[in-house]
TORKE-965469 format. One record per residue (C-alpha): x, y, z; residue in one letter. Coordinates in steps of 0.02 Angstrom, whole numbers, padded with zeros to 5 digits, always signed. Last residue first. Layout:
N
XYZa;...
END
This chain:
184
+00432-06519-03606x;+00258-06565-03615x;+00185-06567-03441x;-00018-06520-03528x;-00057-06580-03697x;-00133-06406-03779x;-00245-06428-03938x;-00375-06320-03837x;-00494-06438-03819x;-00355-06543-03778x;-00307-06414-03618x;-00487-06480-03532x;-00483-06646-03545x;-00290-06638-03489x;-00346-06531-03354x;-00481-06669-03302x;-00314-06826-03309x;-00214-06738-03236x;-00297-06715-03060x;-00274-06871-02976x;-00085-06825-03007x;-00098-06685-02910x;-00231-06750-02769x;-00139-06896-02737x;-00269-06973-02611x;-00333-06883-02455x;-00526-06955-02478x;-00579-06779-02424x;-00461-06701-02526x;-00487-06794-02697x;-00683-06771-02682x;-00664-06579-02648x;-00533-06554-02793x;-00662-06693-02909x;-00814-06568-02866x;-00721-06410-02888x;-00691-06478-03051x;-00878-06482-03107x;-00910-06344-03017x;-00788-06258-03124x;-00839-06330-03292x;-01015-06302-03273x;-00963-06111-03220x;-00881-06101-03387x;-00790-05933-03443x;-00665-05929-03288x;-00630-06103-03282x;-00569-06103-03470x;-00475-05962-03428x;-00382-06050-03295x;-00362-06172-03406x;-00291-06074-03532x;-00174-05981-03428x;-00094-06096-03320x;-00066-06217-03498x;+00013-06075-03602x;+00139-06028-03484x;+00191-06199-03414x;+00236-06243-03610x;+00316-06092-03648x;+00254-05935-03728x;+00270-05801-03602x;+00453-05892-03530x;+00429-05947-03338x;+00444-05885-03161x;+00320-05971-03061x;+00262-05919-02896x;+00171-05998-02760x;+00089-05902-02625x;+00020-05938-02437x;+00097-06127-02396x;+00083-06174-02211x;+00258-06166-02106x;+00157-06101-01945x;+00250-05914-01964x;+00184-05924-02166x;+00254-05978-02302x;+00304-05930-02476x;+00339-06024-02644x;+00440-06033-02782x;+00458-06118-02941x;+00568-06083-03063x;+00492-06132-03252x;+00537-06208-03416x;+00676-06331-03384x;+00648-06360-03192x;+00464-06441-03209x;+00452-06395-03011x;+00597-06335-02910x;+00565-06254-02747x;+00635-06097-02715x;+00597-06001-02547x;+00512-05836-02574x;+00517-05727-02405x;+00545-05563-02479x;+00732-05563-02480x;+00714-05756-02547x;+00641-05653-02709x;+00799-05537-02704x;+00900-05687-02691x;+00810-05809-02831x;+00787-05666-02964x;+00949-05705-03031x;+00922-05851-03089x;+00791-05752-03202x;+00935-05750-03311x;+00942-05917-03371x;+00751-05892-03406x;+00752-05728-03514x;+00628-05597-03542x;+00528-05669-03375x;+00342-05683-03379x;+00276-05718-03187x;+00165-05845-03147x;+00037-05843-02999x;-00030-05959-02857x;-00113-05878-02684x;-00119-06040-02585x;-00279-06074-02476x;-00315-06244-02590x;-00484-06207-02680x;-00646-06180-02714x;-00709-06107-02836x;-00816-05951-02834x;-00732-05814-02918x;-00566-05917-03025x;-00396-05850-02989x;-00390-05972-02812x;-00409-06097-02926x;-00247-06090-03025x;-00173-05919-03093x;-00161-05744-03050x;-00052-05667-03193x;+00128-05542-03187x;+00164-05468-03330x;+00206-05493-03488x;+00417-05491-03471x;+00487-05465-03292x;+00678-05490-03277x;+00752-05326-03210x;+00569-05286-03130x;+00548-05443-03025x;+00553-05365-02858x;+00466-05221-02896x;+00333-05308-02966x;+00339-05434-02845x;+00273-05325-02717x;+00113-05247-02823x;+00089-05415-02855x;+00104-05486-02678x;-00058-05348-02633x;-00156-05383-02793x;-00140-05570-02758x;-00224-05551-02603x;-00333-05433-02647x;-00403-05542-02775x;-00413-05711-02658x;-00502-05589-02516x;-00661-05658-02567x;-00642-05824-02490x;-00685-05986-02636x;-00735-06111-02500x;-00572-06237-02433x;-00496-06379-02492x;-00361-06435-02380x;-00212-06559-02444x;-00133-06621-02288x;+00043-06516-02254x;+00204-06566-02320x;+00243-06434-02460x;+00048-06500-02545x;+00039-06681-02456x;-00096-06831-02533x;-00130-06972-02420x;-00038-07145-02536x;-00172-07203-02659x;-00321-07220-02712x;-00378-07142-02865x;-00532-07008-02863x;-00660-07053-03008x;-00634-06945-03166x;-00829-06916-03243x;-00834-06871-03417x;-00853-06704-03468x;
END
């Protein structure tokens, strides 16, 4: 891969905190064992395929933001509106993010930090296909991993726009995979 140098740029803010990169913690599996276990009860009238760990926390060894992120396969998208007050029952708050193909939720802890993000999207849409392929691709490369955990640590410490500074690695990575990631 070729190397993506970190852009400067306004400090970088994930839900209004500073973007902190932390060592891969063990606990990441439980973790997302536990809320699934939750959300599956939550989300049973509109679940369809499951509920996946996804982003870095999903891959052993990388390092990564402290937020537990998964995606949830609804049966129907209109009708996982409905999932927004049993979800805010369990602390959920919604958050848009690419509105036409996913809801976007996340939960926070009693100092207001970020501990899970959740999106509820179509198996088969864009969102859907992207999450899971790179996080795959992660999984089966430990190059590839260190090689991003290198750009996440090296975008946090210099506190530029650590989303956007991003793109341009996953879209690397999705291409191999005929995927061009934030299609609509």
């Amino acid at each position: 891969m070729k190397a993506f140098p970190p852009r400067h740029g306004p400090p970088s803010y994930c839900f209004g905190m500073p973007i902190v990169v932390v060592p891969y913690d063990p606990e990441w599996p439980a973790r997302f064992e536990a809320e699934r276990a939750l959300l599956e009860d939550v989300l049973s009238p509109w679940l369809d395929c499951g509920i996946h760990h996804i982003g870095s926390t999903a891959v052993a060894g990388l390092a990564a933001k402290p937020i537990i992120d998964m995606m949830a396969g609804v049966g129907d998208f209109e009708e996982a509106r409905g999932a927004y007050e049993p979800l805010a029952g369990i602390g959920y708050v919604h958050e848009p993010h690419r509105p036409r193909i996913a809801h976007h939720f996340a939960k926070h802890a009693a100092g207001g930090q970020t501990t899970h993000g959740l999106h509820l999207t179509e198996p088969g849409s864009d969102l859907w296909r992207e999450r899971l392929v790179f996080r795959n691709a992660l999984r089966a490369d430990p190059g590839l991993a260190a090689e991003y955990e290198a750009l996440k640590l090296a975008l946090a410490r210099d506190q530029v726009d650590y989303t956007r500074s991003k793109r341009p690695f996953v879209a690397e990575v999705l291409a191999r995979f005929r995927l061009q990631p934030g299609r609509r």
